[in-house]
C-alpha positions as CSV (number, residue, x, y, z in Angstrom):
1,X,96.5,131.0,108.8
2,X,94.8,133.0,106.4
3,X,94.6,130.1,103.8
4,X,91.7,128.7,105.0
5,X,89.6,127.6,108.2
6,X,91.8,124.4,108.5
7,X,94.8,126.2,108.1
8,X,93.8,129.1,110.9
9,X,92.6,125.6,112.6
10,X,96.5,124.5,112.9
11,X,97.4,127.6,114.1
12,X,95.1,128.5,116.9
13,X,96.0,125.9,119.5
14,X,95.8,128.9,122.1
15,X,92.4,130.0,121.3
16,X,91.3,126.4,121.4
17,X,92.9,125.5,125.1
18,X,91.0,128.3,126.7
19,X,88.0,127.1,124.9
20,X,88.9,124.1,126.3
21,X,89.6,125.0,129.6
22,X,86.1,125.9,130.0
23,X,84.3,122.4,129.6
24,X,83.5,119.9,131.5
25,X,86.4,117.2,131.9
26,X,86.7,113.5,133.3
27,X,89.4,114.6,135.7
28,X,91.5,112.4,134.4
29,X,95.2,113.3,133.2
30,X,97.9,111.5,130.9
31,X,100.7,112.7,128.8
32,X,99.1,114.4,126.1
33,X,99.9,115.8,122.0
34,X,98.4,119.2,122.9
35,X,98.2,120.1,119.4
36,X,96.9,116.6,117.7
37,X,95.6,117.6,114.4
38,X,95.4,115.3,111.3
39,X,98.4,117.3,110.2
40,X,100.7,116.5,113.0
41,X,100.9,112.9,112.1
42,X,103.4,111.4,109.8
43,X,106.0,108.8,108.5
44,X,109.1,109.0,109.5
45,X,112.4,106.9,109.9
46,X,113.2,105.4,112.7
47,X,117.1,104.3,114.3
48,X,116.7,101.0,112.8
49,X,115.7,103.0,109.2
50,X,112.5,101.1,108.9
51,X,109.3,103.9,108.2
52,X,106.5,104.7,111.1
53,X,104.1,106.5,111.2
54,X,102.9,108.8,114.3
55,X,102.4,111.7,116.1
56,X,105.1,114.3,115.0
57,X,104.8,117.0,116.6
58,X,105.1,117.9,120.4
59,X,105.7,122.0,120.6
60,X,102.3,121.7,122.7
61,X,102.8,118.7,124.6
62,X,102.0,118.5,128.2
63,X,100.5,116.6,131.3
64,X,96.6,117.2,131.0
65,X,92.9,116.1,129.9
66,X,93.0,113.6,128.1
67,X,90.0,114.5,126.2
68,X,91.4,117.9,124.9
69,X,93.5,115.8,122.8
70,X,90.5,114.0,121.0
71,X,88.5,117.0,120.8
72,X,91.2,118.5,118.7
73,X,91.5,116.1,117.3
74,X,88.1,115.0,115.8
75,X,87.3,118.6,115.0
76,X,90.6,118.9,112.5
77,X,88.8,116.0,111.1
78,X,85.6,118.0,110.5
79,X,87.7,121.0,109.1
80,X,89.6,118.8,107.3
81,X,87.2,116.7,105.6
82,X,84.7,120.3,104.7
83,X,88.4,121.6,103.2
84,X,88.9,118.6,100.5
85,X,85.1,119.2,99.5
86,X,83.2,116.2,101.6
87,X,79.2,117.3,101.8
88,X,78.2,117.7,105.5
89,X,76.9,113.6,105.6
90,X,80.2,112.5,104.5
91,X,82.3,114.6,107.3
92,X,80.1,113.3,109.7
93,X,80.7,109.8,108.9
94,X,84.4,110.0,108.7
95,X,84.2,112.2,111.9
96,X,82.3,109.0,113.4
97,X,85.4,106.7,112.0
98,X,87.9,108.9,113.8
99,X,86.1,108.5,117.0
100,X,85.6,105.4,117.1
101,X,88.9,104.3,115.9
102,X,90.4,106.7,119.0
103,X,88.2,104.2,121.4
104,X,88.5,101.2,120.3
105,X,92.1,101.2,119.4
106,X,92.6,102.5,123.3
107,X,90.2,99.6,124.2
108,X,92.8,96.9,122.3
109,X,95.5,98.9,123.6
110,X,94.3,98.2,127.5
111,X,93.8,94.7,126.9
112,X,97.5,94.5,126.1
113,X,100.4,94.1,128.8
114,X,102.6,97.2,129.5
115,X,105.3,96.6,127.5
116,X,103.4,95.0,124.7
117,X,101.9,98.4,123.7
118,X,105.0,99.9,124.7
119,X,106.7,98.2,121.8
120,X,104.3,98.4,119.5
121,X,103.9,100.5,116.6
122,X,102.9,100.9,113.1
123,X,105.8,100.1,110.6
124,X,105.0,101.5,107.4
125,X,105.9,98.9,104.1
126,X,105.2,99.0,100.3
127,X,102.3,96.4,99.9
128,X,100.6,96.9,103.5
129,X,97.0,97.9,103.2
130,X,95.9,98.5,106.9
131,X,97.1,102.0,107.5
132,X,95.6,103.7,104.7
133,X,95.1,103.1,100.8
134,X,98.0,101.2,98.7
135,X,98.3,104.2,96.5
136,X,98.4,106.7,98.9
137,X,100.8,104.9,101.1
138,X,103.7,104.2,98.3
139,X,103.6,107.9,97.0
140,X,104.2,109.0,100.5
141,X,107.2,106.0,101.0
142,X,108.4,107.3,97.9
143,X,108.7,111.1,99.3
144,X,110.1,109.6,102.2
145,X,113.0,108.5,101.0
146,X,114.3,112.0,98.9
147,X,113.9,113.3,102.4
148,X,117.4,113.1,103.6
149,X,120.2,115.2,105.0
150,X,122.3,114.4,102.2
151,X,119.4,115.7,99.8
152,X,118.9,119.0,101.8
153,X,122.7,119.3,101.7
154,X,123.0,119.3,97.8
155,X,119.7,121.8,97.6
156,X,120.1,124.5,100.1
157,X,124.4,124.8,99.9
158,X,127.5,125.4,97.9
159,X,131.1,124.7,98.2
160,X,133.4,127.7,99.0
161,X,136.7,128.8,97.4
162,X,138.2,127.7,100.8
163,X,136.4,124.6,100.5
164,X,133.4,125.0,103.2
165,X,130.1,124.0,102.5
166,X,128.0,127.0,103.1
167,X,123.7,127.5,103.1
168,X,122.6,129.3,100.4
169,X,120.3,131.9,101.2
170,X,116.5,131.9,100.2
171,X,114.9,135.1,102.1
172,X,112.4,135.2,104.0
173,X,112.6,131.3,104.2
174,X,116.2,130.3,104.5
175,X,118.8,133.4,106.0
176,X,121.9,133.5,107.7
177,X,122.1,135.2,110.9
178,X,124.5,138.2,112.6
179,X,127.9,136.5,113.8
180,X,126.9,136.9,117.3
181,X,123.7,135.1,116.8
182,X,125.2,132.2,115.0
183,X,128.0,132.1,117.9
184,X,124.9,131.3,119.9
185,X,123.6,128.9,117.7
186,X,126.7,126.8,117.8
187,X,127.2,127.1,121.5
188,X,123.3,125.7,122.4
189,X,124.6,122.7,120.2
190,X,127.5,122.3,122.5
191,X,125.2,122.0,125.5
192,X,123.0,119.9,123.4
193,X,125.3,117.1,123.4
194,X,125.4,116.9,127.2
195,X,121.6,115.7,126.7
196,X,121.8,112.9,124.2
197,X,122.4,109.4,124.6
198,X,126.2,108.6,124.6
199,X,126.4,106.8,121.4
200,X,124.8,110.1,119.3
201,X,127.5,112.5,121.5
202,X,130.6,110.1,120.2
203,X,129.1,110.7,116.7
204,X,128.5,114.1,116.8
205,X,131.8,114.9,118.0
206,X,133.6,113.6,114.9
207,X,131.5,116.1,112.7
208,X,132.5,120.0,112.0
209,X,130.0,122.8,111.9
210,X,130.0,124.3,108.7
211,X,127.6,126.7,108.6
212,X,123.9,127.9,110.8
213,X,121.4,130.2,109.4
214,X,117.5,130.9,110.7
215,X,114.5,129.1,108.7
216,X,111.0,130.1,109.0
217,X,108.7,127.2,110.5
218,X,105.1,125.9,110.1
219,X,102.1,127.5,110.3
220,X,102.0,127.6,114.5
221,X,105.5,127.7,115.0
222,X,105.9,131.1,113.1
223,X,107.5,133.5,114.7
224,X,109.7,131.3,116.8
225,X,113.7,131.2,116.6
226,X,114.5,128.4,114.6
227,X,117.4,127.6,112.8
228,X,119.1,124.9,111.1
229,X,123.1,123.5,111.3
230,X,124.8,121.5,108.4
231,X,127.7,119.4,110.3
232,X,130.3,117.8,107.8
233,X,132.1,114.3,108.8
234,X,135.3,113.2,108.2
235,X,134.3,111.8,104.5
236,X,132.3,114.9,103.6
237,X,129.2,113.1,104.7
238,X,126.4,115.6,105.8
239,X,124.4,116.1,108.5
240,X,121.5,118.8,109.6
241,X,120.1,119.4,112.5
242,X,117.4,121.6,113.6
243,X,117.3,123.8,116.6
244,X,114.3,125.1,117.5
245,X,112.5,127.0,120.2
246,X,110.4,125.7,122.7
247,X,107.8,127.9,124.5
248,X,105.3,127.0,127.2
249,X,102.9,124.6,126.4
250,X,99.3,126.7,125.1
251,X,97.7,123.7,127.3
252,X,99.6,124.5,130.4
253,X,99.7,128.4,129.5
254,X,96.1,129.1,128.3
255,X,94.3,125.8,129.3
256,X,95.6,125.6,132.7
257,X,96.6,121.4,131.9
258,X,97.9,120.2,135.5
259,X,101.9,120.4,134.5
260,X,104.2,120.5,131.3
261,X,105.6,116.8,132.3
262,X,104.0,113.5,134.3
263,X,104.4,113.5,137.8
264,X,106.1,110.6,138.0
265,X,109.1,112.5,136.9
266,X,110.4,113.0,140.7
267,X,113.5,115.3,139.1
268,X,111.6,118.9,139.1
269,X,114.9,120.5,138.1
270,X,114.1,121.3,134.5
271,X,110.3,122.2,135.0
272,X,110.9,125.8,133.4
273,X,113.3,124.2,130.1
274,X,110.4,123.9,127.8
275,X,113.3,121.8,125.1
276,X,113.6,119.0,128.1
277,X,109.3,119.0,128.3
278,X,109.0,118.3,124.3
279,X,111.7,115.4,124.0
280,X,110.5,114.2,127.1
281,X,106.9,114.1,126.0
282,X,107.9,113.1,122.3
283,X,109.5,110.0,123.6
284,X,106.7,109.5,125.8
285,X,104.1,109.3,123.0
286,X,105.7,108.5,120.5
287,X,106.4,104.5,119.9
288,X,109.9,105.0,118.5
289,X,111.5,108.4,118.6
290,X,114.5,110.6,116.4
291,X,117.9,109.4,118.4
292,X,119.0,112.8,117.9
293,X,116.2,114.2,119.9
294,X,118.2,116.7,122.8
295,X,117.7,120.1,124.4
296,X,119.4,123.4,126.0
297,X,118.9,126.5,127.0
298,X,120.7,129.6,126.3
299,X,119.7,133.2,127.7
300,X,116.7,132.6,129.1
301,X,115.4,130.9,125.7
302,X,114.6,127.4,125.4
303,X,115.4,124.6,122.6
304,X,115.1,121.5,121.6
305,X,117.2,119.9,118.6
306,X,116.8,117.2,116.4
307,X,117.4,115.6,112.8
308,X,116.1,117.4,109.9
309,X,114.8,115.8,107.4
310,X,115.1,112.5,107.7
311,X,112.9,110.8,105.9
312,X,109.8,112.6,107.2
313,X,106.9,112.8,105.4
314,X,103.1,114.5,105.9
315,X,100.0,112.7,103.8
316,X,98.3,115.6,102.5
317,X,94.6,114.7,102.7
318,X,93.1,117.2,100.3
319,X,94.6,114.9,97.8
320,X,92.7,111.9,99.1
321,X,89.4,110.2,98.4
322,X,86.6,109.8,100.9
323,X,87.7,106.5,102.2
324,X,91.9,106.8,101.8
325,X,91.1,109.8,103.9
326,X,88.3,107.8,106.6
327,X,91.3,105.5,106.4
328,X,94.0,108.0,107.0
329,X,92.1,109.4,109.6
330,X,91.0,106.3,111.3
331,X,95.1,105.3,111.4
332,X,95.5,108.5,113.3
333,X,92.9,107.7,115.6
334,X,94.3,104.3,116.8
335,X,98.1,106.2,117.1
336,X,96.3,108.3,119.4
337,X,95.1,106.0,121.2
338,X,98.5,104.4,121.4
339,X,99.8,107.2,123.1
340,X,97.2,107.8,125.6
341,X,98.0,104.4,126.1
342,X,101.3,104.7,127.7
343,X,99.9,107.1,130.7
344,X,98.6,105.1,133.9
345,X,95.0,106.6,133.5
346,X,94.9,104.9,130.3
347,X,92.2,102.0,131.5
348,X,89.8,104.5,133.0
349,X,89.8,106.1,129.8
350,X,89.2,103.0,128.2
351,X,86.1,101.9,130.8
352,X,84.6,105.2,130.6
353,X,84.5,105.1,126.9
354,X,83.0,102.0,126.9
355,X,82.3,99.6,124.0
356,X,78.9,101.4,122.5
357,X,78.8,104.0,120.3
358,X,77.3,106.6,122.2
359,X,81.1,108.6,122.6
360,X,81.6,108.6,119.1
361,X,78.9,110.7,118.4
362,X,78.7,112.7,121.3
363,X,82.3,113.8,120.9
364,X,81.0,114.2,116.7
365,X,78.6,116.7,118.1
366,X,80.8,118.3,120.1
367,X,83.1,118.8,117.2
368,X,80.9,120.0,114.5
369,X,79.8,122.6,116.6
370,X,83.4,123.7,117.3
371,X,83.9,123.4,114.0
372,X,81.4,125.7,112.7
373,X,82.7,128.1,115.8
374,X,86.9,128.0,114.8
375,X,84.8,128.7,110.9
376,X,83.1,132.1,112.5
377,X,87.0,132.9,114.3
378,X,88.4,132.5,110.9
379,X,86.3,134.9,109.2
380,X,86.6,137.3,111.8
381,X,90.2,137.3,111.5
382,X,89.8,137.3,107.8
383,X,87.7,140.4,107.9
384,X,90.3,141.9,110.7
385,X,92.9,141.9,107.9
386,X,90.7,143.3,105.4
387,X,89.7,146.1,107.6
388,X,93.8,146.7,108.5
389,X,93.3,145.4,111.4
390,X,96.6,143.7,111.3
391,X,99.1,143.0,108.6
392,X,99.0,139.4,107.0
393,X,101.1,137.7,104.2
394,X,98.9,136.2,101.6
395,X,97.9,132.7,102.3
396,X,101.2,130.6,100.8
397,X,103.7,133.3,101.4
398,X,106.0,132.9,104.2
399,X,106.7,135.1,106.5
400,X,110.2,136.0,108.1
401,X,110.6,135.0,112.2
């Protein structure tokens, strides 16, 4: 977080939900990201192995203002846009793209029956232009595909003398874990199963676990247990799955959103397994979600597990150009919007946008103001540190859960 303001901008979804909590708001609620930065979108494979791209991250996610999502939003596209070196007219331009590609891709979304935006989403293919530039696109197809399990497998383990394929350790990064703890691990992936579809239970019972150690995670998810499992098939094929931790909701827990799921879930038996409120939010808002997706609990700690690694990929947009990133960012907009879409409060949104302008740069304003203000929070942290304050790893190292 000490990398730079964008970076401390990913990880301070807290401070910004009781910022939020604080404004004015429309009233009304839908299934929301909680944390929908420009970095939490992505490509990624879907069952049918054809690429999408979309949200990707739900650790947040919750039943709340629809609007805190779009502030977050748009303001990751100030800080983004100042951190690749844009001068103040360009970030308010693109910042003016991203808004207006949030309302009127919600406006087309309205206009569409139920299930027509439930189906839809945006396929990702060599040769399509209308996500974000050619060039851009194929580099980040290309680093999709060396994303696999199979890939990870061959990098991060070796072959025993007995024959077991084991994790090499990288510390802090990559470690294994006590015997007790791993005995743990395993037995949360044996509840796991009792939360997948059928079809992904029958398959994963025909694989062995073969070894478990704890990885460090992203920038906002440091500090949670997380760990991945390598699962061998009958034919030596691999298989890794990640199991991480799933706290409350900073939306529900610091913004005071309504409730971590829709209230048109009736079944209020698993309102306290955070694990159960991200898959069931992921596959909520997200057009077409990781099969593998499941959850457990497991002394009073809560999980949810999926694939890792497969064939996920994040654009980096310091790398890009003013308009592959106004493109990039506009793409994320209208995915927004597609999620929004699938909540029943979706066509007041819509109305109360309206089809001017005068949103998109009110809500531009509003987020170059915050911007400048999550600028000031990072400094002060920055000079906390220098002061020894608090210990901090320098920006780019990692540091151990």
């Amino acid at each position: 977080m000490t990398a730079n303001p964008f970076a401390f901008y990913r990880g301070s979804a807290a401070i910004q939900a009781v910022d939020l909590s604080r404004e004015p708001r429309t009233g009304v609620d839908v299934t929301i990201c909680g944390d929908a930065h420009v970095a939490n979108f992505g490509i990624y494979a879907s069952p049918e192995r054809s690429l999408v791209f979309d949200l990707n991250d739900f650790d947040e996610s919750a039943y709340g203002p629809w609007e805190w999502d779009v502030k977050r939003f748009v303001t990751s596209v100030v800080l983004a846009a100042r951190q690749t070196g844009f001068d103040e007219e360009k970030v308010r331009a693109v910042t003016l793209e991203a808004a207006a590609a949030y309302r009127t891709g919600l406006r087309q979304m309205t206009r569409l029956g139920l299930l027509d935006r439930y189906y839809l989403r945006a396929d990702v293919n060599k040769g399509r232009r209308d996500l974000t530039s050619q060039q851009v696109l194929d580099r980040a197809i290309e680093a999709a595909a060396r994303r696999t399990s199979a890939r990870v497998v061959r990098k991060i383990t070796r072959v025993a003398a007995d024959g077991a394929v084991t994790i090499v350790e990288n510390p802090p990064v990559l470690a294994h874990v006590p015997e007790a703890t791993e005995q743990n691990v395993l037995e949360i992936t044996r509840a796991y199963l009792s939360t997948v579809p059928s079809d992904i239970a029958v398959l994963l019972s025909q694989y062995v676990a073969t070894d478990a150690a704890r990885r460090v995670v992203g920038v906002g998810s440091v500090g949670t247990r997380c760990y991945i499992i390598v699962l061998t098939g009958p034919a030596g094929e691999p298989l890794v799955l990640q199991v991480k931790e799933a706290a409350e909701s900073v939306a529900v827990e610091f913004g005071g959103a309504t409730a971590g799921r829709s209230p048109v879930f009736d079944d209020h038996t698993h309102d306290d397994e955070h694990g159960h409120r991200v898959v069931g939010n992921q596959r909520v808002l997200q057009a077409v979600s990781d099969p593998f997706l499941g959850y457990a609990t497991l002394d009073g700690h809560a999980f949810y597990i999926r694939q890792f690694r497969d064939r996920n990929v994040s654009i980096d947009t310091e790398t890009l150009g003013f308009r592959p990133f106004a493109e990039y960012v506009d793409a994320c907009g209208t995915v927004l919007a597609r999620a929004h879409a699938q909540s029943p409060g979706a066509a007041f949104i819509a109305g109360y946008l309206g089809s001017g302008t005068k949103f998109d740069i009110a809500v531009t304003e509003w987020a170059l103001s915050y911007a400048d203000q999550a600028q000031a929070d990072y400094r002060t942290v920055q000079q906390a540190v220098a002061n020894g304050e608090f210990a901090a790893a320098a920006p780019g190292a990692a540091v151990p859960a």
